[in-house]
N, C-alpha and C positions, 0 to 999 in steps of 0.2 A: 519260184523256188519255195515261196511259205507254204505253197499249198501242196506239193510234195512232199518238202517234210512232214507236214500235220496228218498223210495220205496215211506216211512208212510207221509215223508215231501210231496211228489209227492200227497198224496192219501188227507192229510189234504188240500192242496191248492184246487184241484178238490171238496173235499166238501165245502168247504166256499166259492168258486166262485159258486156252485148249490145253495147254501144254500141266495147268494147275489139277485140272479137272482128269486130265489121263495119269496124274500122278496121284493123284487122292481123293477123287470125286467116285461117280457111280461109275467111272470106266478106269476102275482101281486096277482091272486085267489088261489093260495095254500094253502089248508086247513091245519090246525093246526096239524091234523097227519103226513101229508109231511113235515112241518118245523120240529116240532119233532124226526122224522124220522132221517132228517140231522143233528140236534145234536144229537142223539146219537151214529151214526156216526163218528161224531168228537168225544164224548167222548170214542168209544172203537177206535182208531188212537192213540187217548191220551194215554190211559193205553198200548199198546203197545210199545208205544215211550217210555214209562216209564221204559219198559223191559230192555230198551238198553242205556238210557242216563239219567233214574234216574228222576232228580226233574228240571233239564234243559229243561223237554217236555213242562213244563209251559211259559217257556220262548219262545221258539216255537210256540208254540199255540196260546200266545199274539201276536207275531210279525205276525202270520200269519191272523191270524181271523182279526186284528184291521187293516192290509192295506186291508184287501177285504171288509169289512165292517165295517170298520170307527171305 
């Protein structure tokens, strides 16, 4: 189960650094379906992480999303 979670933590970070970068990096022109795209992304991570640690993914998900993107 640890190494799941650490898989989904791994997979959330890698999307909200893509998701940082199509918001205000060099790919500043990313269309609404590519942002889109990367949350929901992060939202099926979320429900996975839900799988294995319940309602603590929210807490995850804050700490993760709000230092890549403020």
């Amino acid at each position: 189960m640890e190494s799941e979670v650490a898989l989904l933590r791994a997979r959330i970070e890698q999307e909200c650094a893509a998701l940082r970068l199509a918001l205000d990096g060099f790919a500043i022109s990313a269309s609404h379906e590519a942002i889109s795209a990367r949350y929901d992304r992060l939202s099926a991570c979320k429900a996975e992480l839900e799988h294995f640690i319940g309602s603590q993914a929210d807490e995850v998900m804050y700490e993760v999303y709000t230092r890549h993107l403020g």
